[in-house]
HTML snippet that shows the backbone in 3Dmol.js (N, CA, C, O; Angstrom):
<script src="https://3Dmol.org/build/3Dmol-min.js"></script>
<div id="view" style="width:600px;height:400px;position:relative"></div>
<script>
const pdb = `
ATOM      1  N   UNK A   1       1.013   7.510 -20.461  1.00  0.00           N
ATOM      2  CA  UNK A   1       1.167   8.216 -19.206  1.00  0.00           C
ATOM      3  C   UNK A   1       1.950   7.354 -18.210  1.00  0.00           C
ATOM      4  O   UNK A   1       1.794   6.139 -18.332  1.00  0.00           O
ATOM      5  N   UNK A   2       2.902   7.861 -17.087  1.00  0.00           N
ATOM      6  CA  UNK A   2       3.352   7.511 -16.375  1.00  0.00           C
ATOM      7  C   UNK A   2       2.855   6.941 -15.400  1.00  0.00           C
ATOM      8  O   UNK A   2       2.004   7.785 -15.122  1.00  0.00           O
ATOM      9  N   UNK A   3       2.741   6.240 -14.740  1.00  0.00           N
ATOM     10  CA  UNK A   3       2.356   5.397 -12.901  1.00  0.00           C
ATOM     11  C   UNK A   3       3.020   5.875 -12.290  1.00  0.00           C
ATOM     12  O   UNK A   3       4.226   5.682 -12.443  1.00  0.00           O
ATOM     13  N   UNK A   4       2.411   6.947 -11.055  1.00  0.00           N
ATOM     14  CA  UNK A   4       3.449   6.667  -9.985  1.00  0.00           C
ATOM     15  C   UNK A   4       2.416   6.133  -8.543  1.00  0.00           C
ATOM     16  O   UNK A   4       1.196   6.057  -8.397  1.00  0.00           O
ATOM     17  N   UNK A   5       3.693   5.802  -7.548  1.00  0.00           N
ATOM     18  CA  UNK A   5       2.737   4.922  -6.441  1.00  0.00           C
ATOM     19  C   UNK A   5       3.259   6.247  -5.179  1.00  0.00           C
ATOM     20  O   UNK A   5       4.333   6.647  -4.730  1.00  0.00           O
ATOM     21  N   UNK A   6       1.669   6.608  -4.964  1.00  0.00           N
ATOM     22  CA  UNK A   6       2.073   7.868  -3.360  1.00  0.00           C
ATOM     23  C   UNK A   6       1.800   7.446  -2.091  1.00  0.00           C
ATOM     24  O   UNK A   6       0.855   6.665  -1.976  1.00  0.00           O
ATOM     25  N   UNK A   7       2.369   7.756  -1.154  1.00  0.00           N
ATOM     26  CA  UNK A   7       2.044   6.843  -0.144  1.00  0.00           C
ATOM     27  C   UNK A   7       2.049   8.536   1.008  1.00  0.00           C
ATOM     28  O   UNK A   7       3.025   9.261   1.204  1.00  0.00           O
ATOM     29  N   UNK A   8       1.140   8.651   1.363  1.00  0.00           N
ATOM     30  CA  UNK A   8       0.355   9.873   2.593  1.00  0.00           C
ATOM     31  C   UNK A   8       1.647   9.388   3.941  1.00  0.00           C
ATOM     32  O   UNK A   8       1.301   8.526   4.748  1.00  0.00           O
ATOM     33  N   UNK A   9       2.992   9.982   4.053  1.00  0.00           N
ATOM     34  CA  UNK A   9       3.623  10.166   5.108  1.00  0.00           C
ATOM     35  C   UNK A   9       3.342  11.373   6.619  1.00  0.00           C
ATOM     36  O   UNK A   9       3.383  11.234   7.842  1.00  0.00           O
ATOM     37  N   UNK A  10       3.173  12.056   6.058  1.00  0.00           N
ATOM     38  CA  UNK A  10       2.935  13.196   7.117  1.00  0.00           C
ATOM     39  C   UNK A  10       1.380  13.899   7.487  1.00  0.00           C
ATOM     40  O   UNK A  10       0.574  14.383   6.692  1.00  0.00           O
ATOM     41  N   UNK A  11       1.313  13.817   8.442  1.00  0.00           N
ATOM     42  CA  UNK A  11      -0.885  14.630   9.099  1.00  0.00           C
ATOM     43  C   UNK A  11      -0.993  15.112   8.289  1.00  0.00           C
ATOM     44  O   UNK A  11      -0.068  15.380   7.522  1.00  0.00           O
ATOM     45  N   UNK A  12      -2.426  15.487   8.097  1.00  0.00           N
ATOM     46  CA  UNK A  12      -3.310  16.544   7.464  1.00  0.00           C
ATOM     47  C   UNK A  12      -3.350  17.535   8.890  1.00  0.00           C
ATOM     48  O   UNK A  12      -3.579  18.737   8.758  1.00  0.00           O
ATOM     49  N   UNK A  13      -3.175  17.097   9.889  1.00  0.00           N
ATOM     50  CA  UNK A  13      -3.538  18.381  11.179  1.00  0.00           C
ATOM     51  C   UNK A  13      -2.594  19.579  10.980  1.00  0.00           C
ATOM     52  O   UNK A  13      -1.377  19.454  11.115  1.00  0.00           O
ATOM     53  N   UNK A  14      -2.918  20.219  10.801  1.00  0.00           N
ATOM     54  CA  UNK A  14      -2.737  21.560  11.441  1.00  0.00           C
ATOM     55  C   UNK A  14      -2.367  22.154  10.228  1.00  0.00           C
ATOM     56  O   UNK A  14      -1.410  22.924  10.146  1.00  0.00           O
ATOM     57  N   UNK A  15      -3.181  21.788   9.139  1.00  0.00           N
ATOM     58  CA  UNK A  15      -2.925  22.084   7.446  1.00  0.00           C
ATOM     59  C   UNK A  15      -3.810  23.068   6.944  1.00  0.00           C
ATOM     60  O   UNK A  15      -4.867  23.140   7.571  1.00  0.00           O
ATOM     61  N   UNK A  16      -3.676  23.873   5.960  1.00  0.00           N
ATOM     62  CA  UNK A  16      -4.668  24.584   5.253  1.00  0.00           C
ATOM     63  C   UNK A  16      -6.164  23.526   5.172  1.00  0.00           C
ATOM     64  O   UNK A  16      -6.053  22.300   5.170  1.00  0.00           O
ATOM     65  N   UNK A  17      -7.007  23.963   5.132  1.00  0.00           N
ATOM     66  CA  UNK A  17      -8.243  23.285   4.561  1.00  0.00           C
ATOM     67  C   UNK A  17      -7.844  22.675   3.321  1.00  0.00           C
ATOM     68  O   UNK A  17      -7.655  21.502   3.001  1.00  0.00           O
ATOM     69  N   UNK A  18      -7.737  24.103   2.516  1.00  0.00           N
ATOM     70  CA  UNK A  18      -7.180  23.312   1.193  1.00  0.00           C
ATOM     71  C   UNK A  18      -6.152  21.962   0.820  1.00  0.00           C
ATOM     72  O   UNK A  18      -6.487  20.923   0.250  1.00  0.00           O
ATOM     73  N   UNK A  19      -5.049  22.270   1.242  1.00  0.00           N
ATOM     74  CA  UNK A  19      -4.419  20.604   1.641  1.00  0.00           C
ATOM     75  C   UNK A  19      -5.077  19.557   2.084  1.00  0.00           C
ATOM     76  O   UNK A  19      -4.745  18.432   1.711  1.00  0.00           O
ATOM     77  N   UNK A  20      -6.192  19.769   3.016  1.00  0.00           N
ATOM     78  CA  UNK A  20      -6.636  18.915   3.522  1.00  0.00           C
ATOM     79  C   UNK A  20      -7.680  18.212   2.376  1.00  0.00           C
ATOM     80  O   UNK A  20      -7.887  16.999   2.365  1.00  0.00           O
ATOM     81  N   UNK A  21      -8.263  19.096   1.476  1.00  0.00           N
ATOM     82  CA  UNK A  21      -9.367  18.142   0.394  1.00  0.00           C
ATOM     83  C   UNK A  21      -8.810  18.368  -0.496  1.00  0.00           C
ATOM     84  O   UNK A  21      -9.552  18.279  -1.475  1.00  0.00           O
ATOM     85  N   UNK A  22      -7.421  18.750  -0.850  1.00  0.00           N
ATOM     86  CA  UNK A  22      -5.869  17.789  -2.002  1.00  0.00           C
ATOM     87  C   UNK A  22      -6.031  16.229  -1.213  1.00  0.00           C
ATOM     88  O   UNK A  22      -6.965  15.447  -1.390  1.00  0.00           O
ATOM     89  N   UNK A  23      -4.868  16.034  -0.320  1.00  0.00           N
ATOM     90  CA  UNK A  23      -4.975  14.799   0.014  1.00  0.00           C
ATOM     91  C   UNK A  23      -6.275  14.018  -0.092  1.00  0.00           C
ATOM     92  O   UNK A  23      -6.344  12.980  -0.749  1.00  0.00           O
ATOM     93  N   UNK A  24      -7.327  14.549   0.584  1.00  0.00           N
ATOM     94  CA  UNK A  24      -8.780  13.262   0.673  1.00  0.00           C
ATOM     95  C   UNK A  24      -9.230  13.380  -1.064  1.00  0.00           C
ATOM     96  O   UNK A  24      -9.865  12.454  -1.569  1.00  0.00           O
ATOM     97  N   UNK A  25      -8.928  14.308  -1.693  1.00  0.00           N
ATOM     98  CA  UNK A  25      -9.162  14.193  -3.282  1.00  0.00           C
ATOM     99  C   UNK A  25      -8.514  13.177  -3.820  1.00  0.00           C
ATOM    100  O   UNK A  25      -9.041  12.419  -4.634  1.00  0.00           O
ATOM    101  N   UNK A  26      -7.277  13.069  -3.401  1.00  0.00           N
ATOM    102  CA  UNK A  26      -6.361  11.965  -4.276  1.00  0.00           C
ATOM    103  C   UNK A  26      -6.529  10.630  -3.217  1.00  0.00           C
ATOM    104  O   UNK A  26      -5.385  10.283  -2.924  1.00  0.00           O
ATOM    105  N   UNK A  27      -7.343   9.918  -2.662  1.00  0.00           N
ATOM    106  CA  UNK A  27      -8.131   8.780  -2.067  1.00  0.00           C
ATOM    107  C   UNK A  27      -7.367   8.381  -0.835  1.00  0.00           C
ATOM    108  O   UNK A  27      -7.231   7.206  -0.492  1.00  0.00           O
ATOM    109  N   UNK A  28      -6.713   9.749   0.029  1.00  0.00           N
ATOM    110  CA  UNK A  28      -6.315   9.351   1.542  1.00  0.00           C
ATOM    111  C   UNK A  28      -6.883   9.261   2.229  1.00  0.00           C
ATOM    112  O   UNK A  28      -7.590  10.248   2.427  1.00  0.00           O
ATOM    113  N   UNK A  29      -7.030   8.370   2.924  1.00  0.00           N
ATOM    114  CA  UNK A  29      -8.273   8.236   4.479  1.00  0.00           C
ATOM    115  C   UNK A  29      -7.051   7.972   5.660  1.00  0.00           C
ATOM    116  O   UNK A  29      -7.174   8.333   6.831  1.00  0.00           O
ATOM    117  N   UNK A  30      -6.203   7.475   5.271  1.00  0.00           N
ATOM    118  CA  UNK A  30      -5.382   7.611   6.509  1.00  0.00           C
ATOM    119  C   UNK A  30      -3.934   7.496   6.281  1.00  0.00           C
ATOM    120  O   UNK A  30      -3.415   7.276   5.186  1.00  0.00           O
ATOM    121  N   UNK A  31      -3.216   7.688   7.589  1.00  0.00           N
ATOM    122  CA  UNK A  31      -1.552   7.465   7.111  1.00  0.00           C
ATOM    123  C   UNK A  31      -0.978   6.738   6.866  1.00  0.00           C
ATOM    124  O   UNK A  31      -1.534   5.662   7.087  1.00  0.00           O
ATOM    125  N   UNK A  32       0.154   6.628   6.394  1.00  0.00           N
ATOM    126  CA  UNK A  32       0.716   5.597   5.449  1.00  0.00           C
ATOM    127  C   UNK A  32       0.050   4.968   4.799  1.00  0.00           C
ATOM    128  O   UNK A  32       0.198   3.756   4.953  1.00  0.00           O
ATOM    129  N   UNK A  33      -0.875   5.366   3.885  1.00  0.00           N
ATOM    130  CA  UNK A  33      -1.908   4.119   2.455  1.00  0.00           C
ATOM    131  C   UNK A  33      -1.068   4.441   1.302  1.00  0.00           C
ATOM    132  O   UNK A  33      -0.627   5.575   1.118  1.00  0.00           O
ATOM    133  N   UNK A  34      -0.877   3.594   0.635  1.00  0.00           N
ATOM    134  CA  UNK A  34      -0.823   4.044  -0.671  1.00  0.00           C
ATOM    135  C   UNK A  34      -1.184   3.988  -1.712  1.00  0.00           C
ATOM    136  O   UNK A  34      -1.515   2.823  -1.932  1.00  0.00           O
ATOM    137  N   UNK A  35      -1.386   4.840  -2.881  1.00  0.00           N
ATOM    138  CA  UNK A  35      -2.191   4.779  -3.931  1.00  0.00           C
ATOM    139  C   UNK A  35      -1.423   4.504  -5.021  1.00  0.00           C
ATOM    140  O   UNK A  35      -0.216   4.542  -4.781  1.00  0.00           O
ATOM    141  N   UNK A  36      -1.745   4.225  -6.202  1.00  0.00           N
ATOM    142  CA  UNK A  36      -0.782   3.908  -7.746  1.00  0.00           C
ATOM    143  C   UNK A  36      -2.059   4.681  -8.515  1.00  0.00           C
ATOM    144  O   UNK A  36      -3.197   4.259  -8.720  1.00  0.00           O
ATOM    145  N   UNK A  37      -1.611   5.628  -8.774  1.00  0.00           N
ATOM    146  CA  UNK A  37      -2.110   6.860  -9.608  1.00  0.00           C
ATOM    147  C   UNK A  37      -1.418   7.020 -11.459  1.00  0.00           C
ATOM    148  O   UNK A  37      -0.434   6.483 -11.966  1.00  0.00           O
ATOM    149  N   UNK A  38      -2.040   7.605 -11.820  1.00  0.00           N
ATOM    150  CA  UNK A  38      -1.509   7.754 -13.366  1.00  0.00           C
ATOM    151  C   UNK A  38      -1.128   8.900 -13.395  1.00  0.00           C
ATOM    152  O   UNK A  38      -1.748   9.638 -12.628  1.00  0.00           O
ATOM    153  N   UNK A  39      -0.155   9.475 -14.119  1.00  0.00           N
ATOM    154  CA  UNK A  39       0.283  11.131 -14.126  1.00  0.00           C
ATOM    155  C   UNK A  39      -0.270  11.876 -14.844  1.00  0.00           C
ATOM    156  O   UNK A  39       0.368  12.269 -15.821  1.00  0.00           O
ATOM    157  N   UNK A  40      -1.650  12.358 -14.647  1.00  0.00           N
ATOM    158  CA  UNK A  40      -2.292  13.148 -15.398  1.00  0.00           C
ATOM    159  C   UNK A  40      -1.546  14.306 -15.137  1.00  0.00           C
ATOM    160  O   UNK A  40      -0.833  14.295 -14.133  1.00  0.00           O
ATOM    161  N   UNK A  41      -1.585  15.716 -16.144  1.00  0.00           N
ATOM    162  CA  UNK A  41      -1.711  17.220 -15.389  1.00  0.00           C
ATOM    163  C   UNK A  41      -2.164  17.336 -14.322  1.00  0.00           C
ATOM    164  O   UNK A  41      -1.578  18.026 -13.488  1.00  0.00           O
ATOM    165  N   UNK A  42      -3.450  16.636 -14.005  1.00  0.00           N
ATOM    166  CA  UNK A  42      -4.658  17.322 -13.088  1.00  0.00           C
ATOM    167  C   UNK A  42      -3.714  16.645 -11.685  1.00  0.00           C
ATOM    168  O   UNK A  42      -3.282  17.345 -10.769  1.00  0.00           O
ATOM    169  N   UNK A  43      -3.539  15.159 -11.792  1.00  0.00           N
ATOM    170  CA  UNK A  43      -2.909  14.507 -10.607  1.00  0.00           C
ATOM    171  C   UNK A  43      -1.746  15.332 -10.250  1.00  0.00           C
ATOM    172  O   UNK A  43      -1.582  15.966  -9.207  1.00  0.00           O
ATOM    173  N   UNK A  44      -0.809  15.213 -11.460  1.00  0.00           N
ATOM    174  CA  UNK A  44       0.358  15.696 -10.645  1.00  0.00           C
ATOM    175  C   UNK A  44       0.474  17.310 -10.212  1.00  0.00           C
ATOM    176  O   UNK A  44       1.527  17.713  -9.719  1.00  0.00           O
ATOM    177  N   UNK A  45      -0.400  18.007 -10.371  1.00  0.00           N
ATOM    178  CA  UNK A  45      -0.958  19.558 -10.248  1.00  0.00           C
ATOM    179  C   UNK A  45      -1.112  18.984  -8.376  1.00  0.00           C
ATOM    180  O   UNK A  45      -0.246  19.360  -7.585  1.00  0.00           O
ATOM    181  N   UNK A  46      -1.977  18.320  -8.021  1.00  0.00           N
ATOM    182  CA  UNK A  46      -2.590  17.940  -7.280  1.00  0.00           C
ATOM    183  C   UNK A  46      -1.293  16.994  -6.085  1.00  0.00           C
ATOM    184  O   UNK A  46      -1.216  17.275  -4.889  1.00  0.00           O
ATOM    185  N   UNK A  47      -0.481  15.990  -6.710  1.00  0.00           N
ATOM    186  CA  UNK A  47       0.795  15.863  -6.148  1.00  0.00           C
ATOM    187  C   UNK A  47       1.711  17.203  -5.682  1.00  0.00           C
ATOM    188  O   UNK A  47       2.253  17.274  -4.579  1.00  0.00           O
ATOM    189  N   UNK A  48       1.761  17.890  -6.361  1.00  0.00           N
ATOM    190  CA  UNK A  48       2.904  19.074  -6.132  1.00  0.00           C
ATOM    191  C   UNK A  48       2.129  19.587  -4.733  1.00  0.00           C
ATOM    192  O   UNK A  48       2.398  19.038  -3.664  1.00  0.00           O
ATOM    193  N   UNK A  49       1.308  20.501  -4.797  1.00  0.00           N
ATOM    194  CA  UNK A  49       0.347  21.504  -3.895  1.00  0.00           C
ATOM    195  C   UNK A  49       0.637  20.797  -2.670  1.00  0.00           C
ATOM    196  O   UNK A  49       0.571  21.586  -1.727  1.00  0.00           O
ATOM    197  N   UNK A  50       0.953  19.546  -2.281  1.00  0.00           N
ATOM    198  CA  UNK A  50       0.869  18.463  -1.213  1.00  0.00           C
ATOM    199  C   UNK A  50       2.327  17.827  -1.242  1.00  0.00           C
ATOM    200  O   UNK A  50       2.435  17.082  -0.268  1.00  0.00           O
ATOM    201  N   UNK A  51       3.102  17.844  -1.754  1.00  0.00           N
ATOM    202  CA  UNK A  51       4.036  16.958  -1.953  1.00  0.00           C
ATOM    203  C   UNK A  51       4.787  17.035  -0.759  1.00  0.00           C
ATOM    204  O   UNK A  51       5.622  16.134  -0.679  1.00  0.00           O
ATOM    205  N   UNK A  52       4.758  17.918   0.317  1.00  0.00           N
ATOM    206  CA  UNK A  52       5.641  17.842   1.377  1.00  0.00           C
ATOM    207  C   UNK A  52       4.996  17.221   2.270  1.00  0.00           C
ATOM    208  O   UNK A  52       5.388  17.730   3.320  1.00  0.00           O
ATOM    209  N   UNK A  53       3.958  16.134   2.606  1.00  0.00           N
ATOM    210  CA  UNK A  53       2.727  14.974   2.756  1.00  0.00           C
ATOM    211  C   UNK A  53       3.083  13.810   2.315  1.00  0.00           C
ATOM    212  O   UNK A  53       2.923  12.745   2.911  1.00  0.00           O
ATOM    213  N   UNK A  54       3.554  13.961   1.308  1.00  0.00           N
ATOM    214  CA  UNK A  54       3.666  12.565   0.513  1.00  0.00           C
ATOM    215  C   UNK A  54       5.429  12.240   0.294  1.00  0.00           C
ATOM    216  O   UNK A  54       6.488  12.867   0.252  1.00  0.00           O
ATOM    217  N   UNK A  55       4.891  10.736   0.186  1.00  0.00           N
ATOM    218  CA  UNK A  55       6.218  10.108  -0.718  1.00  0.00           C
ATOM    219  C   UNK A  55       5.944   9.667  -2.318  1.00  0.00           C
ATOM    220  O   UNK A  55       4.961   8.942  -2.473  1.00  0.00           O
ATOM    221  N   UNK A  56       6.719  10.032  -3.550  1.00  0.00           N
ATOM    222  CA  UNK A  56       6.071  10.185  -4.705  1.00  0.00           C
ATOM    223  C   UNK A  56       7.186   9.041  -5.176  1.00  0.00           C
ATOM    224  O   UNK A  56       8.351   9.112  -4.784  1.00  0.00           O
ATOM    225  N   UNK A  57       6.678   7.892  -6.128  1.00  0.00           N
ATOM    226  CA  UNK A  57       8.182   6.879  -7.066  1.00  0.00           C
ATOM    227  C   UNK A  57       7.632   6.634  -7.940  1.00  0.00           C
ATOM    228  O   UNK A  57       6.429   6.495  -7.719  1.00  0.00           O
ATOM    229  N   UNK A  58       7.959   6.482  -9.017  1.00  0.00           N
ATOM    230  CA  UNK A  58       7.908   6.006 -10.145  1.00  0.00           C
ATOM    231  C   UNK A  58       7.648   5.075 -10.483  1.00  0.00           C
ATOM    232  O   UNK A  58       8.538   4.338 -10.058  1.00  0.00           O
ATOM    233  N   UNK A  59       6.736   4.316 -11.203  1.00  0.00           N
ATOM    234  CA  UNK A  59       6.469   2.616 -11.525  1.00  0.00           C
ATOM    235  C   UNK A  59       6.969   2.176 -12.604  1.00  0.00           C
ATOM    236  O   UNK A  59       6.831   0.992 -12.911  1.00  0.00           O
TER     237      UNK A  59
END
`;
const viewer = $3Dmol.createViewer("view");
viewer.addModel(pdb, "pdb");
viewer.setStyle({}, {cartoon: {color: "spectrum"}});
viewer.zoomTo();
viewer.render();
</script>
């Protein structure tokens, strides 16, 4: 499986609920953190739904 590293660019305010427990699902607590995730289905299912939030690269 692939690594990629996401880093939470843009609010959760003024977002669907749902977006909002995508992001805190994939371990955001605040802006700009970033995570190094593995590319499951389930993750990158979970990247897409949000991806206009995030910055997504490749490891």
């Amino acid at each position: 499986m692939e690594k990629y590293k996401i880093t939470q660019v843009k609010s959760t305010i003024d977002r669907t609920e749902d977006q909002k427990r995508t992001v805190r699902a994939l371990g955001f607590t605040k802006l700009n953190q970033s995570k190094e995730v593995v590319g499951t289905p389930q993750i990158m299912g979970m990247i897409h739904k949000v991806a206009h939030l995030l910055k997504v690269e490749k490891i």
